[in-house]
N, CA, C and O atoms as a Maestro MAE file, in Angstrom:
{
 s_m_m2io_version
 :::
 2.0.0
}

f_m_ct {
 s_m_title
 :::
 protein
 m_atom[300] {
  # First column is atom index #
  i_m_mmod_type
  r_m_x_coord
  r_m_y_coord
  r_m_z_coord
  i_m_residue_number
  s_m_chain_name
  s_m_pdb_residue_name
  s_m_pdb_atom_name
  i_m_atomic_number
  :::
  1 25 -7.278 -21.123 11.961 1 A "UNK " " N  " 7
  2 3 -8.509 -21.802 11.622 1 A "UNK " " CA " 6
  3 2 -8.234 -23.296 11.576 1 A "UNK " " C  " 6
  4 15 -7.279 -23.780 10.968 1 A "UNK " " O  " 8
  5 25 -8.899 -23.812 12.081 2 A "UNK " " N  " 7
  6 3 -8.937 -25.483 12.117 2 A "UNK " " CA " 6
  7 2 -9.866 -26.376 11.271 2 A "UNK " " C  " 6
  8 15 -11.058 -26.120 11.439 2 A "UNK " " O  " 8
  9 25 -9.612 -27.294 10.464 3 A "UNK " " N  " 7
  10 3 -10.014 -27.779 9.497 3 A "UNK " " CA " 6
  11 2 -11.663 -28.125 9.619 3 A "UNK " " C  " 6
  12 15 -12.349 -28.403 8.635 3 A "UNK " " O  " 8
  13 25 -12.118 -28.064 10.845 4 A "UNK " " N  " 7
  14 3 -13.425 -27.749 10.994 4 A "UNK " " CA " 6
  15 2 -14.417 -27.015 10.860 4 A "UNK " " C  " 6
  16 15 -15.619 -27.254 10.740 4 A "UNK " " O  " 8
  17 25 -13.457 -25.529 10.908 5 A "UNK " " N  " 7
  18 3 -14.386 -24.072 10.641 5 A "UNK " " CA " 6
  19 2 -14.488 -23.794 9.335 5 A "UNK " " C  " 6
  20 15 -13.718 -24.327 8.536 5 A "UNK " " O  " 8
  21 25 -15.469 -22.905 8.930 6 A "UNK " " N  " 7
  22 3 -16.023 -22.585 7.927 6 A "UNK " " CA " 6
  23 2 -14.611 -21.342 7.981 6 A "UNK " " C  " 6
  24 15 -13.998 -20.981 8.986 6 A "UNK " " O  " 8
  25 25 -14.361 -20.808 6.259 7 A "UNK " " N  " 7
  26 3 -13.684 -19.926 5.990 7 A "UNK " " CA " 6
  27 2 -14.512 -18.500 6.644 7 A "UNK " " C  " 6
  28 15 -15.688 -18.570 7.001 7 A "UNK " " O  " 8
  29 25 -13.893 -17.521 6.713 8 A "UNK " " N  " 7
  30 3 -14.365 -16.211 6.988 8 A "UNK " " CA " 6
  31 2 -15.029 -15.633 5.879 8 A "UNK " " C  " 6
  32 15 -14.409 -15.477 4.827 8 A "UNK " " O  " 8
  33 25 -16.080 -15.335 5.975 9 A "UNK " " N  " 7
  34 3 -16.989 -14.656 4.521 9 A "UNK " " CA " 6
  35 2 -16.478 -13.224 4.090 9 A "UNK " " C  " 6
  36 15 -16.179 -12.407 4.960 9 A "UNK " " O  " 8
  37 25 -16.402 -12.996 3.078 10 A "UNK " " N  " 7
  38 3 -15.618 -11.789 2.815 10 A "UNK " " CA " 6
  39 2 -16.121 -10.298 3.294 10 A "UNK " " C  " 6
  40 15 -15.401 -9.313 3.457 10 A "UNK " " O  " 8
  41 25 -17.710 -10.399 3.498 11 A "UNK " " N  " 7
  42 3 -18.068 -9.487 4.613 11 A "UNK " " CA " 6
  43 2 -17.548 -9.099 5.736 11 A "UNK " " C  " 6
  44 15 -17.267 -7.953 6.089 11 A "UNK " " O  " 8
  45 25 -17.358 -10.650 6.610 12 A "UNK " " N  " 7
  46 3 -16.925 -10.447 7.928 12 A "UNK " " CA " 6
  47 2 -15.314 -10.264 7.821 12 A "UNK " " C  " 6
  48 15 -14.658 -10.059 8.842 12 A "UNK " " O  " 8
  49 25 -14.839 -10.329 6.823 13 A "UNK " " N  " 7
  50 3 -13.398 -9.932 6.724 13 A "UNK " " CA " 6
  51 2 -13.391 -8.659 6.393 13 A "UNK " " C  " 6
  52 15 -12.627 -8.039 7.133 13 A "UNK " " O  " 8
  53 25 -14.099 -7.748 5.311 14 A "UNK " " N  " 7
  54 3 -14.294 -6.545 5.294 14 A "UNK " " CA " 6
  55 2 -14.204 -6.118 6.449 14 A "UNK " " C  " 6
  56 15 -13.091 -5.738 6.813 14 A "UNK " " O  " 8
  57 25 -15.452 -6.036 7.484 15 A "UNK " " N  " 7
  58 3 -15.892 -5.906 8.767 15 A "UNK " " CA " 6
  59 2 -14.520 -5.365 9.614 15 A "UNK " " C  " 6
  60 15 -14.213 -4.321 10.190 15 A "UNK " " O  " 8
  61 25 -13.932 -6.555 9.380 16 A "UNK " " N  " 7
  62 3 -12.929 -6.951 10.594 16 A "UNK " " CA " 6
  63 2 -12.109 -6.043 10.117 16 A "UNK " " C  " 6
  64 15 -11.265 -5.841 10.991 16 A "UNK " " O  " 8
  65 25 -11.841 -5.171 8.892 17 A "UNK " " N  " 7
  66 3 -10.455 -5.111 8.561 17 A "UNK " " CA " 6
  67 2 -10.684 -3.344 8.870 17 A "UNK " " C  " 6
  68 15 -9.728 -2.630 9.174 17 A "UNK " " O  " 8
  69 25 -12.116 -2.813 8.729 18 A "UNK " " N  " 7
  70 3 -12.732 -1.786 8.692 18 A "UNK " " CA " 6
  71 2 -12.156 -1.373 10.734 18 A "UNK " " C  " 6
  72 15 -11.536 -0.486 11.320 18 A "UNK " " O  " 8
  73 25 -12.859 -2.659 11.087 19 A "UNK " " N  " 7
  74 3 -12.317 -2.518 13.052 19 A "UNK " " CA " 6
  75 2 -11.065 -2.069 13.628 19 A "UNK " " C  " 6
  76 15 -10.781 -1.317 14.560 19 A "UNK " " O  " 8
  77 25 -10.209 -2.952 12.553 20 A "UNK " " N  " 7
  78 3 -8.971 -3.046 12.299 20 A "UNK " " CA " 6
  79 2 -8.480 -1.220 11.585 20 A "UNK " " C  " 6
  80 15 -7.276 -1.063 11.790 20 A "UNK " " O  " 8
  81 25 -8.725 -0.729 11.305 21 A "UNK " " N  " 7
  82 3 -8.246 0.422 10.767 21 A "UNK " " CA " 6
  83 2 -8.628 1.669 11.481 21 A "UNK " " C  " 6
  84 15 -7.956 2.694 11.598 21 A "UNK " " O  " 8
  85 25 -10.142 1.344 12.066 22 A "UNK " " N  " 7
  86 3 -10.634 2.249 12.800 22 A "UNK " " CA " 6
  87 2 -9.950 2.260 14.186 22 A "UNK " " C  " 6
  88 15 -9.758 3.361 14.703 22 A "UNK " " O  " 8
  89 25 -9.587 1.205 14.800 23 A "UNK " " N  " 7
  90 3 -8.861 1.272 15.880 23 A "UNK " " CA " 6
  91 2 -7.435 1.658 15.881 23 A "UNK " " C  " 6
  92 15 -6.852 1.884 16.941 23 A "UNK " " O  " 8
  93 25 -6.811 1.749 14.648 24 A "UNK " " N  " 7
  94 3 -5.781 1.855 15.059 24 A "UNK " " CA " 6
  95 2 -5.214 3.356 14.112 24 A "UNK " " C  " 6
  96 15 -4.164 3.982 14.256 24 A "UNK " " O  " 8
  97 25 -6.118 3.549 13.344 25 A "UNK " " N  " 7
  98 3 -6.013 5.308 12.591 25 A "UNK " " CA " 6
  99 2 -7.008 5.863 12.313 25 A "UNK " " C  " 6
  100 15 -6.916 6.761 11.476 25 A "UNK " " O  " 8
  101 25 -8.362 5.549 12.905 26 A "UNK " " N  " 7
  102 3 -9.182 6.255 12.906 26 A "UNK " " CA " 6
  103 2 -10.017 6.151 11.842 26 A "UNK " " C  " 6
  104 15 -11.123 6.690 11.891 26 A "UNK " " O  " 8
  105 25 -9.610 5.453 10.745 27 A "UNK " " N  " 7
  106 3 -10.344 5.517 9.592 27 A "UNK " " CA " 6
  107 2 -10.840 4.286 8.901 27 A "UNK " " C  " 6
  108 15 -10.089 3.377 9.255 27 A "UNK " " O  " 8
  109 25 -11.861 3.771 7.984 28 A "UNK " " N  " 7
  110 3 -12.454 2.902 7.413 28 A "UNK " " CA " 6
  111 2 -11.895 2.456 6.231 28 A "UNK " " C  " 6
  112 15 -10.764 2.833 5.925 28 A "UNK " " O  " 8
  113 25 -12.577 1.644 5.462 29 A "UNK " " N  " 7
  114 3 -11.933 1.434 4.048 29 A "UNK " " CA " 6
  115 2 -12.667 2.291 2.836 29 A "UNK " " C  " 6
  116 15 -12.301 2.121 1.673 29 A "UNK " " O  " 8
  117 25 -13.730 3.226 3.175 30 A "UNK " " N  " 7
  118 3 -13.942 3.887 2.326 30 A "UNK " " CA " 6
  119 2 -13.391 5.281 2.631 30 A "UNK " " C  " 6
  120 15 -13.483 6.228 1.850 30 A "UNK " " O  " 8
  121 25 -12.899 5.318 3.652 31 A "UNK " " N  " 7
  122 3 -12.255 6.687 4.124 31 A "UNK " " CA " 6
  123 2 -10.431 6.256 3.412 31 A "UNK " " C  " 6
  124 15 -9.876 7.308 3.094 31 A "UNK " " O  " 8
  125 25 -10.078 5.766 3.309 32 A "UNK " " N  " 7
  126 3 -9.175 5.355 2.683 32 A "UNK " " CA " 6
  127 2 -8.909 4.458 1.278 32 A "UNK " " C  " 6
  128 15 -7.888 3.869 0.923 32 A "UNK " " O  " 8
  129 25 -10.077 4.569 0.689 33 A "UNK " " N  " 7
  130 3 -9.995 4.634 -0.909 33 A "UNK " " CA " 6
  131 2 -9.789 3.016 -0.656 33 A "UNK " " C  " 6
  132 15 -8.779 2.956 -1.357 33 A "UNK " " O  " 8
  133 25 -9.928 1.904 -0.282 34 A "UNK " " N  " 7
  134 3 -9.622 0.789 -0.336 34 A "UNK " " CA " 6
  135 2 -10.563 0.111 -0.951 34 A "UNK " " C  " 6
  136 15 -11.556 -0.228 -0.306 34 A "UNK " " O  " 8
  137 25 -10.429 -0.240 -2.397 35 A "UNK " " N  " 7
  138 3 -11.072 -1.105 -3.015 35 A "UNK " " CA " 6
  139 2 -11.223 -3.085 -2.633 35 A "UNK " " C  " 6
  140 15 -10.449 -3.655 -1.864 35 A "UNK " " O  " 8
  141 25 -12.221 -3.701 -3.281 36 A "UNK " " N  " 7
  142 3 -12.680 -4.767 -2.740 36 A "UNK " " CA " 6
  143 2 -11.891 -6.037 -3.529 36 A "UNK " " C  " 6
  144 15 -11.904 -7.268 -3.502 36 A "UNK " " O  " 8
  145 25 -11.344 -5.184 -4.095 37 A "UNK " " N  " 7
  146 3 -10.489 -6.673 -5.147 37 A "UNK " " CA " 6
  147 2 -9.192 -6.764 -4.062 37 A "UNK " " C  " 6
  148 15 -8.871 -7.873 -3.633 37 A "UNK " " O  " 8
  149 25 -8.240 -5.180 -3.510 38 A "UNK " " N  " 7
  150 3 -7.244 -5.434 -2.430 38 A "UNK " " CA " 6
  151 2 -7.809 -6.162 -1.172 38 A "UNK " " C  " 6
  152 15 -6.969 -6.981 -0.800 38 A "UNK " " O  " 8
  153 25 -8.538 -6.168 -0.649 39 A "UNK " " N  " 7
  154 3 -9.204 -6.447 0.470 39 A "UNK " " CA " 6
  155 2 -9.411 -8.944 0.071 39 A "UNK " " C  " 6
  156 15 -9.116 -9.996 0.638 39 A "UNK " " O  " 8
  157 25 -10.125 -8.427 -1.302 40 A "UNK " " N  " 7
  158 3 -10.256 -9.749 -1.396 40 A "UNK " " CA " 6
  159 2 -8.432 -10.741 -1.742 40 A "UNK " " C  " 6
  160 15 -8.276 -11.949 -1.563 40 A "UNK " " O  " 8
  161 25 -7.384 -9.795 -2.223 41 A "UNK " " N  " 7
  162 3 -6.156 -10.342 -2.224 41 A "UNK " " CA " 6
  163 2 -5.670 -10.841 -1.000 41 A "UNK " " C  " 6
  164 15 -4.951 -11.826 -0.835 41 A "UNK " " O  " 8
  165 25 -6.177 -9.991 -0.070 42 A "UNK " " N  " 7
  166 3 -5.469 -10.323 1.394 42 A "UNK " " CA " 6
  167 2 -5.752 -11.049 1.935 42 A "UNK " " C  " 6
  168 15 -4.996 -11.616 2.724 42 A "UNK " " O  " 8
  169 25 -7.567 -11.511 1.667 43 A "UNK " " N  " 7
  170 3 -7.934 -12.685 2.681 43 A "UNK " " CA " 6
  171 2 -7.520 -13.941 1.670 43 A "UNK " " C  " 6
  172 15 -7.304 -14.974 2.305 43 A "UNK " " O  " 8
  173 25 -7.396 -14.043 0.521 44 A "UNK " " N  " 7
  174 3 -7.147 -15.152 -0.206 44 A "UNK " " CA " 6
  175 2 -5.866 -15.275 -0.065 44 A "UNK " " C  " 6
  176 15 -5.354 -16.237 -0.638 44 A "UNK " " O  " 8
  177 25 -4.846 -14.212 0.845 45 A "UNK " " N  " 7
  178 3 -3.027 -14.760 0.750 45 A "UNK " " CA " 6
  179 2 -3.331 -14.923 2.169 45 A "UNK " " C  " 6
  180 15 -2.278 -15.291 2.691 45 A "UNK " " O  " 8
  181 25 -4.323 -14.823 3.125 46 A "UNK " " N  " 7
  182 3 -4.692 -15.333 4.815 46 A "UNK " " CA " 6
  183 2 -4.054 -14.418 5.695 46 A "UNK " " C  " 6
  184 15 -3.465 -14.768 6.718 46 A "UNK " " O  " 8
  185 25 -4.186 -13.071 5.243 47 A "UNK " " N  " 7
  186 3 -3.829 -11.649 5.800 47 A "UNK " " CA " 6
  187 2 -4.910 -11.329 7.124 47 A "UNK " " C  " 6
  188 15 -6.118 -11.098 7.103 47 A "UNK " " O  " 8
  189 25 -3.908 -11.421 8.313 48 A "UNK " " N  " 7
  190 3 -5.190 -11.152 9.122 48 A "UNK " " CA " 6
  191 2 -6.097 -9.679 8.761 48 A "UNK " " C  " 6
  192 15 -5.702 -9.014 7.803 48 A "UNK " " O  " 8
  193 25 -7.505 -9.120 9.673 49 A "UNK " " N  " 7
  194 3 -7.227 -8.114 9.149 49 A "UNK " " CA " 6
  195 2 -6.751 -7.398 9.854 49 A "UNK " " C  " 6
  196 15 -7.477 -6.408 9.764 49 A "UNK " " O  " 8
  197 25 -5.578 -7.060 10.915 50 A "UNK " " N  " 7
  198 3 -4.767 -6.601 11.748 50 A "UNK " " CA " 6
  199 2 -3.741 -6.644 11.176 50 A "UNK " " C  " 6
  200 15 -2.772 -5.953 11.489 50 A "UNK " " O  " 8
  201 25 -3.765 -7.603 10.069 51 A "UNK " " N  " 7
  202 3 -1.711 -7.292 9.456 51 A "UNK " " CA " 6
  203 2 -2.415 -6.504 8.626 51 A "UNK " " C  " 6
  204 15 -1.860 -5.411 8.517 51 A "UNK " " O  " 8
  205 25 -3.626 -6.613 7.852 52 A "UNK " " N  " 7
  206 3 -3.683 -5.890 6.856 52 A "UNK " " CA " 6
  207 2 -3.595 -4.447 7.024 52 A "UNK " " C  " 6
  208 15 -2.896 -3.605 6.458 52 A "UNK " " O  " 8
  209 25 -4.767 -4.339 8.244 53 A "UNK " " N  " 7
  210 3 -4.761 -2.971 8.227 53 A "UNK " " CA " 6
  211 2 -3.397 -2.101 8.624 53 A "UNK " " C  " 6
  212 15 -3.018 -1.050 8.109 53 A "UNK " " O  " 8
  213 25 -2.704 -2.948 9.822 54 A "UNK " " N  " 7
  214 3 -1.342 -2.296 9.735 54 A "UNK " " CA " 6
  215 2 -0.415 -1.862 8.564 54 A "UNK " " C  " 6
  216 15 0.182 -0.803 8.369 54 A "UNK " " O  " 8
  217 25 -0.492 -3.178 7.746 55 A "UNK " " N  " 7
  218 3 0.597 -3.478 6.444 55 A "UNK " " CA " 6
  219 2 0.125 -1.867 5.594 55 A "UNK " " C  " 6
  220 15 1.002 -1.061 5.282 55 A "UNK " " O  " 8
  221 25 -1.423 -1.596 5.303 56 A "UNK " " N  " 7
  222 3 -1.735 -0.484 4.970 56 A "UNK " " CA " 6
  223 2 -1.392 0.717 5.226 56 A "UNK " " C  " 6
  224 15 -0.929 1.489 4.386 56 A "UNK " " O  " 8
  225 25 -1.620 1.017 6.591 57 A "UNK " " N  " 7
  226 3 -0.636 2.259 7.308 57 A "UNK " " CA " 6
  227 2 0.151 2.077 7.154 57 A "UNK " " C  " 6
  228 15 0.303 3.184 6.637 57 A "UNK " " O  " 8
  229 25 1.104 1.642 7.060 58 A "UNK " " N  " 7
  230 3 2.672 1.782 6.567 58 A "UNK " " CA " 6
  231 2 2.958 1.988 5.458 58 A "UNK " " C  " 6
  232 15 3.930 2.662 5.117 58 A "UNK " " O  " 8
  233 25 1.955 1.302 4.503 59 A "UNK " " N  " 7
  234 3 2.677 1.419 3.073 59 A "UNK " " CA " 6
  235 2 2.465 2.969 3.115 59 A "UNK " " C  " 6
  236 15 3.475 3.671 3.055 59 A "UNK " " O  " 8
  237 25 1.429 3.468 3.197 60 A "UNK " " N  " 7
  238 3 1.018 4.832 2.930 60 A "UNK " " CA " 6
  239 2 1.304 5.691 4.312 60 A "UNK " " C  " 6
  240 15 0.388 6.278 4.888 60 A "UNK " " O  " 8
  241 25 2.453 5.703 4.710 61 A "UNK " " N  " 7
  242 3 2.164 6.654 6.291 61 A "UNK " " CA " 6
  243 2 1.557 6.914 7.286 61 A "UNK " " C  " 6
  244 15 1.568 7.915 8.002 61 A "UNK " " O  " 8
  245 25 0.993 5.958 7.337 62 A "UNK " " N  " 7
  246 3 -0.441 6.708 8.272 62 A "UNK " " CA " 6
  247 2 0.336 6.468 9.696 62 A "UNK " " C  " 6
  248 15 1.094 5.550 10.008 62 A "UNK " " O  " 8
  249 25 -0.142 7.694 10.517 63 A "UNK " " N  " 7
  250 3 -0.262 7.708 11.612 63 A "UNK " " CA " 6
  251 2 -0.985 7.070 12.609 63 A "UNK " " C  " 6
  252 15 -2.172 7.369 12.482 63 A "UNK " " O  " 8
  253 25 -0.761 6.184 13.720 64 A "UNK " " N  " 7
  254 3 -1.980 5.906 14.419 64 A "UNK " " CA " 6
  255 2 -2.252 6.537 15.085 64 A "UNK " " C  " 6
  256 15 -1.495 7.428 15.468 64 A "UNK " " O  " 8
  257 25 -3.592 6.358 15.588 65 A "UNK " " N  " 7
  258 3 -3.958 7.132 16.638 65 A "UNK " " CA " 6
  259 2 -3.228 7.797 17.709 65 A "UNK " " C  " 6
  260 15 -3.087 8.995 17.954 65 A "UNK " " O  " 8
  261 25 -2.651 6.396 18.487 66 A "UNK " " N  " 7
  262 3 -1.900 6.638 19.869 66 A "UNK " " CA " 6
  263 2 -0.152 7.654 19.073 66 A "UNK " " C  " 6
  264 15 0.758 8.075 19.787 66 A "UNK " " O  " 8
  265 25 -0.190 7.757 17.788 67 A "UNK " " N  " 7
  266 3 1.346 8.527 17.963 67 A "UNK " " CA " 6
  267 2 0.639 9.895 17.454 67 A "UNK " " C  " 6
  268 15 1.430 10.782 17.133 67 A "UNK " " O  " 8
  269 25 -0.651 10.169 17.346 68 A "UNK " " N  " 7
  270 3 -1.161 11.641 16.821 68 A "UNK " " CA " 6
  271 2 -1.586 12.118 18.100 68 A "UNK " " C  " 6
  272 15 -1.714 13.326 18.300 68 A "UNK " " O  " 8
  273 25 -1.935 10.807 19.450 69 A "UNK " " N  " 7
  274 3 -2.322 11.632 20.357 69 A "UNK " " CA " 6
  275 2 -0.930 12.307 21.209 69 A "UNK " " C  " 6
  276 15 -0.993 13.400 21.772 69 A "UNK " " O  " 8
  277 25 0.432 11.367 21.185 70 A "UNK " " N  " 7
  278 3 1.423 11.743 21.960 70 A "UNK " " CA " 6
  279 2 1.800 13.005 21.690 70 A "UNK " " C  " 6
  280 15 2.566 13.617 22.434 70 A "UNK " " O  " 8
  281 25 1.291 13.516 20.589 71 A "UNK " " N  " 7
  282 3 1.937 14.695 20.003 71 A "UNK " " CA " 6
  283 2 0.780 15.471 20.091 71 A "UNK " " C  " 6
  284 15 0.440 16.066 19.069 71 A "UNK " " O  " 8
  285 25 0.115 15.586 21.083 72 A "UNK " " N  " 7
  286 3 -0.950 16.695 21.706 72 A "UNK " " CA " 6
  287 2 -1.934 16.670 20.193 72 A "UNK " " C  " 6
  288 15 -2.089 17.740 19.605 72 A "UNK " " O  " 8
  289 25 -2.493 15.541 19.697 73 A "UNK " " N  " 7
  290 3 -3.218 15.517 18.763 73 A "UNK " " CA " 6
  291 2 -3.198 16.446 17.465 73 A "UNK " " C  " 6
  292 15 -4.176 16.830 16.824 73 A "UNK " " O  " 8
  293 25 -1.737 16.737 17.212 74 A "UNK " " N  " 7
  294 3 -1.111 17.700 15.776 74 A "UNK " " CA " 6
  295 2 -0.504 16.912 15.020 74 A "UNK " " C  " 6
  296 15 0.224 16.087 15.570 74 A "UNK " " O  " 8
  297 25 -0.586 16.908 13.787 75 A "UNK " " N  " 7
  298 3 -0.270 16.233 13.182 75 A "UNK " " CA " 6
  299 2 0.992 16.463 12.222 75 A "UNK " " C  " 6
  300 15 1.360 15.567 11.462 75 A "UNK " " O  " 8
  :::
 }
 m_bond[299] {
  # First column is bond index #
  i_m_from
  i_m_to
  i_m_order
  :::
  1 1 2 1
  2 2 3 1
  3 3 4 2
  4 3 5 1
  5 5 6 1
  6 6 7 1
  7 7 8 2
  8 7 9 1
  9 9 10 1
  10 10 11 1
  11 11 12 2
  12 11 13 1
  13 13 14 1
  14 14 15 1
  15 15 16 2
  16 15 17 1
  17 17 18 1
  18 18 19 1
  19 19 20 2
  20 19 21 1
  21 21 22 1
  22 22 23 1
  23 23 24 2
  24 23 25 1
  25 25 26 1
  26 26 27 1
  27 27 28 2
  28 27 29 1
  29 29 30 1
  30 30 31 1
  31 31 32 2
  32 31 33 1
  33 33 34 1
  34 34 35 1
  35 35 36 2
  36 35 37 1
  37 37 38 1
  38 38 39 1
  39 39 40 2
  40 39 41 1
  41 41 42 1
  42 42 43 1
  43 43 44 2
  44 43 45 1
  45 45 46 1
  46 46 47 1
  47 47 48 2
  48 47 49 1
  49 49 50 1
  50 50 51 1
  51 51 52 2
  52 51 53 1
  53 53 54 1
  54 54 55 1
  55 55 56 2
  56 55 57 1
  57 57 58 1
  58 58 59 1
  59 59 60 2
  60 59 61 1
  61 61 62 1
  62 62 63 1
  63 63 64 2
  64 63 65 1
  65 65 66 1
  66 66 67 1
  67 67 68 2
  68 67 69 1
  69 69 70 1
  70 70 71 1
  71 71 72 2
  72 71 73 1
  73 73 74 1
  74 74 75 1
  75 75 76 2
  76 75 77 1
  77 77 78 1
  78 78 79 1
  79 79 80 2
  80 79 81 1
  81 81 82 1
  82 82 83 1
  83 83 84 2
  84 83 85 1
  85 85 86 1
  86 86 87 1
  87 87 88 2
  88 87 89 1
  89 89 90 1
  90 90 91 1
  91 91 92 2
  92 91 93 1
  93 93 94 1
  94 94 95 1
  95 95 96 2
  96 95 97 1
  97 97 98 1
  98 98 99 1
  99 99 100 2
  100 99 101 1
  101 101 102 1
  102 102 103 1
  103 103 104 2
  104 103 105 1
  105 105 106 1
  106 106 107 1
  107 107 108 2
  108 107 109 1
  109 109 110 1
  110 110 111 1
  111 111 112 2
  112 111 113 1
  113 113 114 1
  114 114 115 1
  115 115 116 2
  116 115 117 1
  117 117 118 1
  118 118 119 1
  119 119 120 2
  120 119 121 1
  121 121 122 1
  122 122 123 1
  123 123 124 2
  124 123 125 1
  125 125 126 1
  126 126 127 1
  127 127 128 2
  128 127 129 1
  129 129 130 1
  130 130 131 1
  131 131 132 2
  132 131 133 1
  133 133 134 1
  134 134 135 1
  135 135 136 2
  136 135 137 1
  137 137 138 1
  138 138 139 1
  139 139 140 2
  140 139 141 1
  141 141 142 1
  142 142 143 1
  143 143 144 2
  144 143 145 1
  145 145 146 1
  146 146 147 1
  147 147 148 2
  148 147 149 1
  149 149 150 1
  150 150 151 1
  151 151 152 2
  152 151 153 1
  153 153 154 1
  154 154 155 1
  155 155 156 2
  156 155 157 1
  157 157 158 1
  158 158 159 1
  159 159 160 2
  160 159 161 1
  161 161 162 1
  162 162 163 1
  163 163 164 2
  164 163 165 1
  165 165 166 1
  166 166 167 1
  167 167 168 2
  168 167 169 1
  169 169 170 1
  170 170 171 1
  171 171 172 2
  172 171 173 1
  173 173 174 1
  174 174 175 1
  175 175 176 2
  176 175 177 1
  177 177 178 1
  178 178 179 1
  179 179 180 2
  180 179 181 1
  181 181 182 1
  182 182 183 1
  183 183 184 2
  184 183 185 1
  185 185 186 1
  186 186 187 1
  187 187 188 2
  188 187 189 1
  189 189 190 1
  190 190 191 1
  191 191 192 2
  192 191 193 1
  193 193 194 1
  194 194 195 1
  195 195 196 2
  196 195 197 1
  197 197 198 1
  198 198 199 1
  199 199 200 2
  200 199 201 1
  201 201 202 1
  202 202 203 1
  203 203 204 2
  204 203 205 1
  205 205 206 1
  206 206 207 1
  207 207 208 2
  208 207 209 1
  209 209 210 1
  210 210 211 1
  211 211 212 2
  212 211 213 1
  213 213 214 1
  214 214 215 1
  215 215 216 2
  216 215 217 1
  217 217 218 1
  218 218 219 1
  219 219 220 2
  220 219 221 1
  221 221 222 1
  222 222 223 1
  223 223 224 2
  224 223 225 1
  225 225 226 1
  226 226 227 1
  227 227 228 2
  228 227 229 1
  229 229 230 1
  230 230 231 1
  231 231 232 2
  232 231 233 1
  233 233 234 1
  234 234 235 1
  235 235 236 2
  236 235 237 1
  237 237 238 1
  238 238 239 1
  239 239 240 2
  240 239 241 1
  241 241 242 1
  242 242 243 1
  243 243 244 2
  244 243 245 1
  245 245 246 1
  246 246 247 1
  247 247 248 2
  248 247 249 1
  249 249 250 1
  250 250 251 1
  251 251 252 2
  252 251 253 1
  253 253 254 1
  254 254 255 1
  255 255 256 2
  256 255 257 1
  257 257 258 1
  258 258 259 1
  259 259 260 2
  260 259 261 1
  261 261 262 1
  262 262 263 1
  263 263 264 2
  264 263 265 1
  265 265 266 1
  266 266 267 1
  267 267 268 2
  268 267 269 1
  269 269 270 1
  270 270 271 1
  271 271 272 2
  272 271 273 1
  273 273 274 1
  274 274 275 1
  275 275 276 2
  276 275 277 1
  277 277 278 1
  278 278 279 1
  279 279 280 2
  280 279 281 1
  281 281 282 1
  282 282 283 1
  283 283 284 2
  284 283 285 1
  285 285 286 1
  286 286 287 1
  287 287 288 2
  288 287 289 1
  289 289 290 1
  290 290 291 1
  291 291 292 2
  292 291 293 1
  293 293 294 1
  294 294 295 1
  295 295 296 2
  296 295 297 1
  297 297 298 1
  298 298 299 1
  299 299 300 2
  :::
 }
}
């Protein structure tokens, strides 16, 4: 972000982080219990939401998509 742009509104960071999770395990932030105070930690430490949502799957295991499909979609 360049000292010109407006910050990201915490909607469109929600949004993004929701895109971000769905693309890469299938699931949302209410499908994964993710409250709005974690969500608001991440954009206030400038967590994309692509690290976030990754940083998430990992802490907790998650599988992505592309390694549930290599495995003939079994989990």
């Amino acid at each position: 972000m360049t000292d010109d742009q407006e910050p990201e509104s915490f909607m469109d960071y929600w949004n993004a982080v929701d895109a971000a999770l769905m693309k890469h395990f299938g699931i949302d932030t209410s499908d994964a219990g993710i409250e709005p105070d974690m969500l608001a930690g991440a954009q206030e430490e400038n967590q994309t939401p692509e690290d976030f949502a990754l940083w998430f799957g990992e802490k907790y295991g998650l599988k992505t998509l592309s390694e549930f499909k290599a495995r003939g979609g079994q989990a």
